[in-house]
C-alpha positions in Angstrom: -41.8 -43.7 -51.1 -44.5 -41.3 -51.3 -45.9 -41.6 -48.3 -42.1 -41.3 -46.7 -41.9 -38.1 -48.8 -45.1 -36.5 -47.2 -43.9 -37.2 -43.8 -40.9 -35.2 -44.6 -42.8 -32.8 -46.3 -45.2 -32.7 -43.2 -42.3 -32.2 -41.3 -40.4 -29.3 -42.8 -43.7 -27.6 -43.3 -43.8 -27.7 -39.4 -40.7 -26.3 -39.1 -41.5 -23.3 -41.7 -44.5 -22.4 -39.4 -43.0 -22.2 -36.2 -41.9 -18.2 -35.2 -38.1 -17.6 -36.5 -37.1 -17.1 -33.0 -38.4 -21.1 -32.4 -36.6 -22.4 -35.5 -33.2 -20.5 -34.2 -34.1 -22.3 -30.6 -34.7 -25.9 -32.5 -31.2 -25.5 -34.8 -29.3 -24.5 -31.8 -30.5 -27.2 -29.7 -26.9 -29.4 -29.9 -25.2 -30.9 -26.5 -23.7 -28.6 -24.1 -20.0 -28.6 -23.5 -19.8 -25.9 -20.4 -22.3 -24.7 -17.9 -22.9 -21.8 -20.1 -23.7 -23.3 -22.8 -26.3 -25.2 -20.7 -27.9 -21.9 -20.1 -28.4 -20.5 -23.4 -29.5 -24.5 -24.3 -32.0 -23.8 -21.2 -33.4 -20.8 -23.1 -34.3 -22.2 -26.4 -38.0 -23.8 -26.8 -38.4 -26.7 -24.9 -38.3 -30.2 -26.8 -37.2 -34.0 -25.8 -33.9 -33.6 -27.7 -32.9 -30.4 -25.3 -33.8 -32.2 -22.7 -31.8 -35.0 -23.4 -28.9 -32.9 -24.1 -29.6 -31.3 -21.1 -29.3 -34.6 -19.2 -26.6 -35.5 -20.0 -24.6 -32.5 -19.3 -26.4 -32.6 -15.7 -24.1 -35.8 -15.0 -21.1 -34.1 -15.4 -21.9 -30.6 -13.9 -21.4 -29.6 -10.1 -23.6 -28.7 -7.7 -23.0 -25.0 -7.9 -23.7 -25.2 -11.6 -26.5 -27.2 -11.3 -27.6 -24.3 -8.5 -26.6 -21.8 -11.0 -28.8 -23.0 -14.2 -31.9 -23.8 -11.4 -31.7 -20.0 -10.6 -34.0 -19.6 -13.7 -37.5 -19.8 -12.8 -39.9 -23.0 -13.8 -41.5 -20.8 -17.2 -37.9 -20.6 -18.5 -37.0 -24.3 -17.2 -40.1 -26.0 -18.7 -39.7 -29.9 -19.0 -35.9 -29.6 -18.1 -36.6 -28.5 -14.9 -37.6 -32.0 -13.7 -34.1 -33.4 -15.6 -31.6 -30.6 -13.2 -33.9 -31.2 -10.1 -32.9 -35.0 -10.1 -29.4 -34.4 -11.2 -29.0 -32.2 -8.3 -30.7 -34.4 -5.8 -28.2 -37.0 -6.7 -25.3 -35.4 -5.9 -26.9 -33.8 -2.9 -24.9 -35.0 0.4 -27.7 -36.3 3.1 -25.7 -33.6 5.9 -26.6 -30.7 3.1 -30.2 -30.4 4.8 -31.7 -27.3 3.4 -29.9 -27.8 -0.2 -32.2 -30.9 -0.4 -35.4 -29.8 1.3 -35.3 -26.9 -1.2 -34.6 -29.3 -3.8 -37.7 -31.7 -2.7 -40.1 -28.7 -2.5 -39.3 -27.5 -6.1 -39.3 -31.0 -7.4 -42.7 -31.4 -6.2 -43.7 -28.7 -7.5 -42.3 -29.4 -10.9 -44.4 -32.5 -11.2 -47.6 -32.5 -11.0 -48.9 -34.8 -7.9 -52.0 -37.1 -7.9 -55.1 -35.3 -6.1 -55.9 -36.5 -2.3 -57.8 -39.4 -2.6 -60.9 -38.8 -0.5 -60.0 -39.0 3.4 -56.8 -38.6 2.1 -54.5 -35.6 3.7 -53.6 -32.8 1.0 -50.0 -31.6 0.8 -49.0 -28.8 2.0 -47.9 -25.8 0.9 -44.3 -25.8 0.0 -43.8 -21.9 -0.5 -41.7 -21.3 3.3 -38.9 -23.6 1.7 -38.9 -20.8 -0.5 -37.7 -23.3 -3.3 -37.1 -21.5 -5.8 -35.0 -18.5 -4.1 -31.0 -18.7 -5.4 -27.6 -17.5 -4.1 -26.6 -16.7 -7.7 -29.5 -13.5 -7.1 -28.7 -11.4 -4.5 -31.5 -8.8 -3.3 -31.1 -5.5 -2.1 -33.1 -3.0 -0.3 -31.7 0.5 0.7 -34.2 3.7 0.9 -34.2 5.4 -2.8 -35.9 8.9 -1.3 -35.2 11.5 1.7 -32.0 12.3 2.9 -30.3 8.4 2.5 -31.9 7.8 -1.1 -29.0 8.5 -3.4 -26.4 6.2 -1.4 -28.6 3.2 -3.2 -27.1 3.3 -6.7 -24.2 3.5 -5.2 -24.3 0.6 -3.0 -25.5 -1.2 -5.8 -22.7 -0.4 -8.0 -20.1 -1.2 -5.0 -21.6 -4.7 -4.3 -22.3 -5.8 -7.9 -18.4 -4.9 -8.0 -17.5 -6.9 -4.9 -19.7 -10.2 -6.4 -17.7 -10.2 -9.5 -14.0 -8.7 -8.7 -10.8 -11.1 -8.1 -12.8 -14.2 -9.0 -11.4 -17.6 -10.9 -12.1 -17.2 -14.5 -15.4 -18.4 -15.7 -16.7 -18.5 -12.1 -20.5 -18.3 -12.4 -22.2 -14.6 -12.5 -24.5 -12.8 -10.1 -27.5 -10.7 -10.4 -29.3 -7.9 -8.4 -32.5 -7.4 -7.5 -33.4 -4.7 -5.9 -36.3 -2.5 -3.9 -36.9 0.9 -3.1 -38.1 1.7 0.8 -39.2 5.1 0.3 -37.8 7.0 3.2 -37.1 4.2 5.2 -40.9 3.4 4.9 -41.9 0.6 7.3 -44.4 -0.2 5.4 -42.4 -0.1 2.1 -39.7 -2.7 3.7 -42.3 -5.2 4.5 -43.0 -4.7 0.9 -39.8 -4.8 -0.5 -39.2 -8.1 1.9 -42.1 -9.8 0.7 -41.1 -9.1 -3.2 -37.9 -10.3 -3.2 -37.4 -12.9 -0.7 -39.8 -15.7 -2.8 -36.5 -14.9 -5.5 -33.1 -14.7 -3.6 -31.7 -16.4 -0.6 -28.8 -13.5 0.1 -30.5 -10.0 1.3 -28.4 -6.6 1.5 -29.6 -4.1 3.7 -31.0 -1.8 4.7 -28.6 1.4 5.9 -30.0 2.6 9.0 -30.3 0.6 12.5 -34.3 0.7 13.0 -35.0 -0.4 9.6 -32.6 -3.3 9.3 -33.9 -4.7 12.2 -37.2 -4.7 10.9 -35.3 -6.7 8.0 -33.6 -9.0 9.9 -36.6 -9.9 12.1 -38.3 -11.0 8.8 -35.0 -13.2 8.0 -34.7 -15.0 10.8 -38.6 -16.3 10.5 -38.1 -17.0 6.9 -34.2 -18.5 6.8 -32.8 -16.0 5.0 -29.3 -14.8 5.3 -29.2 -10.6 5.4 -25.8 -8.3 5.6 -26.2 -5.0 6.6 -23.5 -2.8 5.6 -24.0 0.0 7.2 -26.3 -0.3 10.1 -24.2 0.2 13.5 -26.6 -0.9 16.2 -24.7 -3.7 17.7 -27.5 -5.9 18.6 -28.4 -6.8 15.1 -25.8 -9.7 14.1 -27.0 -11.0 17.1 -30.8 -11.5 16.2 -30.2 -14.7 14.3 -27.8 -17.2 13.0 -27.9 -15.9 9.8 -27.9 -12.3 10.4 -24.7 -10.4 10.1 -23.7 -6.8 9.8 -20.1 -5.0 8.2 -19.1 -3.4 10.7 -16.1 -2.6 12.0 -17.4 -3.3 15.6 -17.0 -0.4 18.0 -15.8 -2.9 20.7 -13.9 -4.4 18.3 -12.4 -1.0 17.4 -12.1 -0.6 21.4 -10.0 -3.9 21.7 -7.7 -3.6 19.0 -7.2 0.2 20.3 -5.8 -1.3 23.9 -3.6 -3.8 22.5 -1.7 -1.2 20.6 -2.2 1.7 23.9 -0.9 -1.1 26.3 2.4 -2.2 25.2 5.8 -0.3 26.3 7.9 -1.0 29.6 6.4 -0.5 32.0 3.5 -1.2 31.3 1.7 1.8 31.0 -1.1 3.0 33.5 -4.3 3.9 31.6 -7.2 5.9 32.5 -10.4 6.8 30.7 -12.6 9.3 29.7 -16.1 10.3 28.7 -20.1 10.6 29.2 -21.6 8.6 31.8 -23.2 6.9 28.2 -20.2 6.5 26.4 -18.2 5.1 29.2 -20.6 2.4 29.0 -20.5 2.0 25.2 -19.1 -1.1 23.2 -16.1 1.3 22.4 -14.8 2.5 25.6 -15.9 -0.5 28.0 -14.2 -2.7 25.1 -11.3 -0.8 25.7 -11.6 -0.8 30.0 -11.5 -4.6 29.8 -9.0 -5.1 27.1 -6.6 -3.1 28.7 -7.1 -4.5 32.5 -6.3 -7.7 31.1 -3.3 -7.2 29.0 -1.8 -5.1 32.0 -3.2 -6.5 35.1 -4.1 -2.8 36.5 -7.1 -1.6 37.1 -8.9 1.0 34.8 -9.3 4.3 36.5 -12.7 6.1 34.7 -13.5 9.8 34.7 -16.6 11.6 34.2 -16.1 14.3 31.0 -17.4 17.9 33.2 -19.3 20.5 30.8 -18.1 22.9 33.6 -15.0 25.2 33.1 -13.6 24.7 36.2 -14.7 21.1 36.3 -12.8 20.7 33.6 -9.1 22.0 35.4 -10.0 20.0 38.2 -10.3 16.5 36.2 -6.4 18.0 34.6 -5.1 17.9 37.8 -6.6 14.7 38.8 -5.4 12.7 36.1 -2.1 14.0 35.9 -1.8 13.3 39.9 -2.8 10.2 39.4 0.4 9.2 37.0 -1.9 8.1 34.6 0.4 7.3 30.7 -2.2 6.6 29.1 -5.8 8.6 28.9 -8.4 7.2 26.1 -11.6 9.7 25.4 -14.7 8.9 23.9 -16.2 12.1 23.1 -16.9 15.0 21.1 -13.8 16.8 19.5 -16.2 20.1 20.8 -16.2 18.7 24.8 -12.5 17.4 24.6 -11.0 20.8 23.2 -11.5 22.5 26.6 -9.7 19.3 28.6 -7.0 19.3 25.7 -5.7 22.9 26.8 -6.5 22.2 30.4 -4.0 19.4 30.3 -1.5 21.2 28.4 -1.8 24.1 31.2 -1.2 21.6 34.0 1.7 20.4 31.9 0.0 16.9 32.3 2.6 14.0 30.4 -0.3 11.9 29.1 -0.9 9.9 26.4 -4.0 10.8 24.4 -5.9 7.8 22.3 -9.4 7.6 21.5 -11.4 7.3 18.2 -12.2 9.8 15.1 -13.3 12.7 17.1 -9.4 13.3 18.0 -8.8 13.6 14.3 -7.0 17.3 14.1 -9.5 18.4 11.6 -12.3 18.7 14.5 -10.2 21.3 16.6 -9.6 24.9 16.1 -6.0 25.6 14.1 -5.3 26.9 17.8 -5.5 23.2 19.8 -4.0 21.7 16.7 -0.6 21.8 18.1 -1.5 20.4 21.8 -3.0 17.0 19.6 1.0 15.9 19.0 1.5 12.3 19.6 -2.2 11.8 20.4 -3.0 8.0 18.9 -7.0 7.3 17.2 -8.4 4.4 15.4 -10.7 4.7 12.5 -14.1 3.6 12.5 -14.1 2.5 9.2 -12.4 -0.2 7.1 -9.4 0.8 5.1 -8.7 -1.7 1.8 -5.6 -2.2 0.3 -4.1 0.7 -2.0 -4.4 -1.3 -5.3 -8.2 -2.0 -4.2 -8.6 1.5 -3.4 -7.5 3.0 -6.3 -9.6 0.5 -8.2 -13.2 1.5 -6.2 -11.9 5.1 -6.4 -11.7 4.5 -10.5 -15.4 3.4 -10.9 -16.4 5.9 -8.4 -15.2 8.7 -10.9 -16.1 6.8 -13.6 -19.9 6.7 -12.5 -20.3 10.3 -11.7 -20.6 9.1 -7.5 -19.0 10.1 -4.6 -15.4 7.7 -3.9 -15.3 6.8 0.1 -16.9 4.5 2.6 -19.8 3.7 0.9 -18.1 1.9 -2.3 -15.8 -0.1 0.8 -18.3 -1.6 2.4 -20.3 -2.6 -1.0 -17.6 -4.3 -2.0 -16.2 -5.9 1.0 -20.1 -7.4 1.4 -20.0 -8.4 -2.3 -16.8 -10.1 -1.9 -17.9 -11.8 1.2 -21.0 -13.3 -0.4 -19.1 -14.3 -3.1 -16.5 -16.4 -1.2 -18.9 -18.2 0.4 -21.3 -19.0 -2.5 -17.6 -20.1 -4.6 -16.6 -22.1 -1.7 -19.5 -24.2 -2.4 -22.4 -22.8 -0.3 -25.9 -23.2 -2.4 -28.5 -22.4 0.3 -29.2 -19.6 2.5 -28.3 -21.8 5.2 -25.1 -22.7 4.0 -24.2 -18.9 3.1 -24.9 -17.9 6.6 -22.4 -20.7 8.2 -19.6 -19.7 5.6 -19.8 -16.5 6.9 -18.9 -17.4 10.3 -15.7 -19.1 9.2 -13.2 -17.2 10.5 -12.9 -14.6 13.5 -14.8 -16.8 16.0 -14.6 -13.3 18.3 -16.7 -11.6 15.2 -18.4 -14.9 14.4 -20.4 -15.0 17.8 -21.6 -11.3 17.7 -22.6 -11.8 14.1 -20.5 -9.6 12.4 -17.9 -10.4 9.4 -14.5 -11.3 8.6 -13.1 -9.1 6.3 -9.3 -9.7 6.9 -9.3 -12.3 3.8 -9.8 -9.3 1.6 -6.6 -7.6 3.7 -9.0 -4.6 4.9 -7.5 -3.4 8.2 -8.7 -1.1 11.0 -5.9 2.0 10.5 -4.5 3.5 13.8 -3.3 7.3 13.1 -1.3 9.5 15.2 -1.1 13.4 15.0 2.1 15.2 13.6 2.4 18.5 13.0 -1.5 19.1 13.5 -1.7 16.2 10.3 -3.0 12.7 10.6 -0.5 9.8 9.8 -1.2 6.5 9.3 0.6 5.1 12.2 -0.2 1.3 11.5 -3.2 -1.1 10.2 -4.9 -3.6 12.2 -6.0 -6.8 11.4 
């Protein structure tokens, strides 16, 4: 008896000397019931009973939560790390590739492997599996100084809103990580990639064209999956499989712009108009090869004049040539002069084209010639309750309401379909993504119409804008 009474002794006297925070860790150490539970479990001091616990709770949990709970690196883990590794591995489908090379790397990194016998081959490193980089944290890097740095925050802000709006209940949270490029610092993205692609397997950014490509170089050696969401150089969803961009596509834009120009009977002969550069732009040769094929006419293409005269010549042209329809890609400043040269020649045309024939571009004078002229937006447009919501938290956080907080969200909400449809690897991220729009899919771009954001046509009325219809 009294040596059973000096074990106990022994015992408690153990437990007094541990720090309070350890004793909290130790009482709270009880069997896990939900996958949240399982994390704050994960969190206490480390001890065979937790692990146990933990164990068991790993039979029943899915692959997402295991995914979830490994987001937490190997000095919060400790032994249980070992434990969710194998759980995972079991449940791990053979076609699920990258899910289980990832999973392989980190387990053999969790345990400890005998040295190389002598002669013997040494392993290799195991760091470009990157395996211990989640979905659950999503990186970003925008530029936090110079003329681009305070749009950041609010991308931030937008995007953490996207990865956690119109979710199931008790679907598993996100975080952010995130890195400062300076001014668009080369330098400072390479250093931003290299600090936080080791952590997360989803990248955002950057905002301009030169720099994102820089970024999405680096993600298609490392496996990555990077969105930009506001970077409008064409090329970029195109340098990898799992490189993608927001968007809206200009050609996309262009297309969608000749199916609406196109219909009527009879079918309506079109014309179009700009710089020798813009004519051969996504936007307007989109918008040539649409329209040929949906009314099986050729696509008559006229050189925008700076000249004065010039410009009274090309009026009289295009109206002789019975042209219904003239689209013009060009500068509200350049297309003023042909707007009033038309109107002189009394020329019964059509006008279509994108933002720069908004009325707000021309002088109160022009504003009445712009009647019936059609434009598509070059920006998405989300549905009114969604709108009012992102225009809420914009006033809410002091920041400016409007494109910025869109695209944020719509990118959010993207990545967060895909990683709640099951997705666990970059890899697996990247072909969610191309679910959809197989048009968008092959030029690397997204598909937003599952969050109902449309492409809005307008036409002029009384020198005011009016949403004419939306696109999908």
């Amino acid at each position: 008896m009294r040596s059973r009474g000096c074990g106990l002794l022994f015992v408690l006297c153990a437990a007094l000397s541990l720090p309070v925070s350890a004793q909290a860790a130790v009482a709270r150490a009880v069997a896990p019931r939900s996958v949240l539970e399982a994390d704050s479990l994960v969190r206490t001091v480390a001890n065979p009973a937790r692990d146990r616990f933990l164990a068991e709770w790993a039979k029943r949990a899915s692959m997402n939560e295991l995914v979830w709970l490994l987001r937490r690196p190997a000095s919060e883990l400790g032994s249980a790390e070992p434990v969710l590794l194998d759980a995972a591995l079991a449940q791990c489908a053979p076609a699920r590739t990258s899910l289980r090379d990832c999973l392989l790397a980190r387990r053999a990194l969790a345990v400890p492997q005998k040295p190389a016998r002598k002669g013997e081959p040494v392993w290799p490193s195991l760091a470009a599996l990157r395996p211990y980089a989640s979905v659950y944290r999503v990186a970003v890097i925008t530029p936090d100084l110079g003329e681009y740095g305070g749009i950041g925050p609010v991308l931030r802000a937008a995007l953490l809103e996207g990865l956690h709006a119109g979710r199931a209940p008790g679907a598993l949270a996100f975080a952010m990580d995130s890195a400062g490029t300076g001014d668009s610092d080369p330098v400072l993205v390479a250093a931003a990639a290299e600090s936080l692609f080791a952590r997360s397997d989803v990248i955002v950014g950057e905002l301009l064209s030169p720099p994102t490509t820089s970024l999405a170089t680096a993600a298609r050696v490392s496996g990555h999956t990077l969105v930009s969401p506001t970077a409008t150089d064409e090329r970029i969803g195109r340098m990898g499989p799992q490189v993608f961009q927001l968007g809206p596509s200009a050609a996309l834009r262009g297309r969608r712009l000749a199916t609406r120009m196109s219909e009527g009977s009879p079918t309506p002969v079109i014309a179009v108009l700009g710089s020798r550069a813009s004519l051969a732009a996504p936007f307007a040769s989109a918008f040539t090869a649409e329209a040929r094929e949906r009314t099986g006419r050729e696509i008559a293409q006229h050189v925008l004049p700076q000249d004065p005269a010039a410009i009274a010549a090309l009026a009289r042209t295009v109206k002789g040539s019975n042209a219904s329809v003239l689209m013009c890609d060009a500068s509200a400043r350049e297309l003023e002069p042909l707007v009033r040269a038309l109107a002189s020649e009394g020329a019964s045309v059509r006008m279509c084209g994108g933002t720069a024939l908004a009325p707000e571009g021309f002088r109160a004078s022009a504003r009445p010639l712009l009647e019936g002229v059609t434009y598509i937006d070059d920006g998405w447009r989300l549905p009114a309750a969604d709108r009012s919501r992102l225009d809420s938290l914009a006033v809410a956080t002091g920041t400016r309401a409007g494109s910025v907080w869109t695209r944020g969200w719509l990118v959010g909400r993207a990545i967060a379909r895909a990683v709640d449809g099951g997705a666990c690897t970059a890899h697996e991220v990247a072909d969610a993504l191309r679910k959809g729009d197989a048009w968008l899919a092959e030029r690397g771009f997204l598909d937003v119409s599952p969050e109902g954001a449309t492409l809005p046509l307008y036409t002029v009325h009384n020198g005011r804008s009016i949403v004419l219809s939306d696109t999908q």
